[in-house]
Each structure stands twice: as C-alpha cells, then as structure tokens.
C-alpha positions in Angstrom: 0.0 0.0 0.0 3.0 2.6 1.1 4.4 2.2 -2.8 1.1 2.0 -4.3 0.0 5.7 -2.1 3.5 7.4 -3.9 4.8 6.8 -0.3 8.0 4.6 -0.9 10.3 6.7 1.3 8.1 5.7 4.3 8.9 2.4 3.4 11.2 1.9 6.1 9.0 4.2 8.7 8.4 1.7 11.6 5.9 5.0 12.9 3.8 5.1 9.5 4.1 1.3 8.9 3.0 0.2 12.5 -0.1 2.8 12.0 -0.6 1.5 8.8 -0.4 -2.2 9.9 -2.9 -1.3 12.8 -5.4 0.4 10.2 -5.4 -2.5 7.9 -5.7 -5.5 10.3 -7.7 -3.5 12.8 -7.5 -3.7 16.8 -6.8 -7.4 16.8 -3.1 -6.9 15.8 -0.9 -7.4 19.0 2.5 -7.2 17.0 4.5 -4.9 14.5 5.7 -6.7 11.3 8.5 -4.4 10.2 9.6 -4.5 6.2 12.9 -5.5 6.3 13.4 -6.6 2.8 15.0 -4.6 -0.2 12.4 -1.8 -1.7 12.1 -3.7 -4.8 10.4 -6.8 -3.5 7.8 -4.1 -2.5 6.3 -3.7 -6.1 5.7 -7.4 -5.7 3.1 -6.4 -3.3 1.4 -3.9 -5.3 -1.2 -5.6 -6.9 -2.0 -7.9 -3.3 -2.6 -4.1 -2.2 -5.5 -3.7 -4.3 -7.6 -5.9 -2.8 -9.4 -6.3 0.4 -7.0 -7.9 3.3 -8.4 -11.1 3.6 -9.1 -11.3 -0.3 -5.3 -10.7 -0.6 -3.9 -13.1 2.3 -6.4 -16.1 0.3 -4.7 -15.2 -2.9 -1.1 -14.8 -1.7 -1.5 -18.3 -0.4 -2.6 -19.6 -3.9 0.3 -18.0 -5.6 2.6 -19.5 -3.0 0.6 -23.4 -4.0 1.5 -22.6 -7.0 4.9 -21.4 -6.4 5.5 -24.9 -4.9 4.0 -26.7 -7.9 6.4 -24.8 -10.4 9.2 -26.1 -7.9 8.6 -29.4 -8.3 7.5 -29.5 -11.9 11.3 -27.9 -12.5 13.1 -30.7 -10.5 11.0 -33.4 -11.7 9.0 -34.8 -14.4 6.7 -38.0 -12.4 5.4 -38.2 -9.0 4.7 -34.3 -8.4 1.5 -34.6 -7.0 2.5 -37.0 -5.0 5.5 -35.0 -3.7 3.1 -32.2 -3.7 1.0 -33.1 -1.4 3.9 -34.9 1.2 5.6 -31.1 0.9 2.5 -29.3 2.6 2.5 -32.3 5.0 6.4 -30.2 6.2 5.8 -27.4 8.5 8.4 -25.1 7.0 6.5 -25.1 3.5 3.0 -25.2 5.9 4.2 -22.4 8.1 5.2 -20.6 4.6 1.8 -21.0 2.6 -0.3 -20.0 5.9 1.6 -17.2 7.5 2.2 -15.4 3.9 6.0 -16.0 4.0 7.9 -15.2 0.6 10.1 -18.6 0.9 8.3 -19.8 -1.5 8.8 -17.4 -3.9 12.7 -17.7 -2.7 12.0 -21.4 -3.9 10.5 -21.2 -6.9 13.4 -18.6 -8.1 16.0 -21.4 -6.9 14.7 -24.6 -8.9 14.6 -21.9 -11.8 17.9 -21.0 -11.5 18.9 -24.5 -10.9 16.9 -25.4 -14.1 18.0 -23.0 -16.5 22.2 -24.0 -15.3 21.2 -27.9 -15.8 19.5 -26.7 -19.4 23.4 -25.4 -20.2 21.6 -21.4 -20.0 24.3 -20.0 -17.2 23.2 -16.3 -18.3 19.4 -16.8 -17.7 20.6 -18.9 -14.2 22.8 -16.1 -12.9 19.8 -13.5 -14.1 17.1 -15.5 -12.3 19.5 -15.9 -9.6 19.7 -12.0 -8.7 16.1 -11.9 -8.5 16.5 -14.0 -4.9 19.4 -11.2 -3.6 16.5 -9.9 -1.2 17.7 -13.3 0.9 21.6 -12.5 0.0 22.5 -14.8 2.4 20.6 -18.3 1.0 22.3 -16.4 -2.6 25.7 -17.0 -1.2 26.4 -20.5 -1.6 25.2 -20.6 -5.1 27.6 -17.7 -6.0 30.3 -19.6 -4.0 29.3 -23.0 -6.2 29.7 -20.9 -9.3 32.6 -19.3 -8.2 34.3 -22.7 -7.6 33.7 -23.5 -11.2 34.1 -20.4 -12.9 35.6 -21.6 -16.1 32.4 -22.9 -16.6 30.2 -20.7 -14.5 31.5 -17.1 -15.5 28.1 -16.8 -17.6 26.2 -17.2 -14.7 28.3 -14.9 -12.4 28.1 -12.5 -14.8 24.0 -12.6 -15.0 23.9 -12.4 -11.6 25.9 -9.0 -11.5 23.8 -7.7 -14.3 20.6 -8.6 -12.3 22.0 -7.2 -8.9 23.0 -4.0 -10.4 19.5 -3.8 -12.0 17.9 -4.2 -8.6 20.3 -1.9 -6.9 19.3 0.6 -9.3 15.9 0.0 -9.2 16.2 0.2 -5.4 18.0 3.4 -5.2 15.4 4.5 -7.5 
C-alpha cells in the first residue's frame, strides 16, 4: 500500500508502517511486522494491495501453491502430486503458505535458477538468480558454487551481477 500511495520513502517508517499495519488488520493486531526486505520486493506487493485484506492473504496463499508446484514440476517430471502433497505435509512449507511467507517465492526462483544452469543457460541462471538477492544470504552458496567452477560458470556470475545491479538501481530509484 506505502508504494502504491507514492509513499516509498516511508517504506522503512516503523511509525507510518505500524499505524498503517494497525489500520489495515484493525485492533486485533498485538504485534508490528517491520519490512525488512530490499524496496524492490515491495512492487511485488502492489497488486495484493488492491484488494481487500483477507481477499489478498487467500490469494497470496494460492500463488505461494503454486509457487510450490512450479518447484517441483522444475526438479521433476513423475510423481509431483504426489511430492506435492507430502511437501504441505512439512511445516516449514506449511508455516510458509499459511503465515504469507515469501520462501516460497525464494523457492520457486531457486529450482529456476537450478533449471536454466542444468538446461546449459548460465546467463538466464545467474539473471534469475539476482532476483532472490532480497535473501543474499541463501544467494551466497550458489555464488560460492559458481565461483568454484568459474571456467564454466563465469556466464552465470556475470547474469547475476547484471541482475543485482539492476535491482540496486531500481532500489535506489
């Protein structure tokens, strides 16, 4: 809502986004839920901020089904249902789907990666990668994996660079 309202240098107001919090979930919220993430991710938001609260935590929960879907229909080719359905039976992807955590969306960006690298497409990897640098630190040990190999992996360290220096500008923009 801050970025949709022209507001994104409040973005990092705990003041305006606890009062803003409060307004939108009413007098039931006991607890502040500062955004700690890099201002791009915010724009992800933006169309979730169009729509009523509870309209938006029910589809933000779909997107994050099928996030996990996509996941598995990148690693694998039989059994996803299956595997599907045994993943929502793990509280860390439960936990994720019900209390509108972006690890799924961490996941799905992952197995991309992790596809495009296996499909011999290091650029599009590294790209896809950058997308996941608001959680630098899970980014990290792919970088380190790539770096390990960079004869082979300088394509994908170099789309990785691109993308974070898109996002940074983007950011700072």
């Amino acid at each position: 809502m801050t970025v949709r309202e022209g507001a994104s240098a409040r973005l990092y107001d705990t003041t305006y986004q606890a009062e803003l919090e409060q307004e939108i979930i009413g007098p039931g919220l006991t607890t502040y839920h500062a955004f700690i993430t890099p201002p791009f991710l915010a724009w992800l938001f933006v169309p979730l901020s169009l729509l009523p609260y509870d309209v938006s935590y029910a589809v933000w929960c779909l997107v994050g089904l099928v996030f996990l879907l996509t996941s598995l229909s990148l690693l694998q080719r039989d059994g996803r249902l299956r595997n599907a359905l045994w993943a929502l039976t793990w509280f860390p992807v439960f936990a994720s789907i019900s209390f509108g955590q972006n690890a799924l969306v961490t996941l799905v960006l992952f197995c991309l990666a992790y596809y495009l690298w296996t499909a011999d497409r290091p650029l599009a990897a590294g790209l896809v990668a950058s997308l996941a640098l608001y959680k630098p630190q899970l980014l990290l040990g792919i970088g380190v994996i790539w770096l390990f190999d960079f004869r082979r992996s300088w394509r994908a360290l170099l789309g990785l660079e691109i993308g974070g220096a898109s996002l940074a500008l983007l950011s700072f923009t």
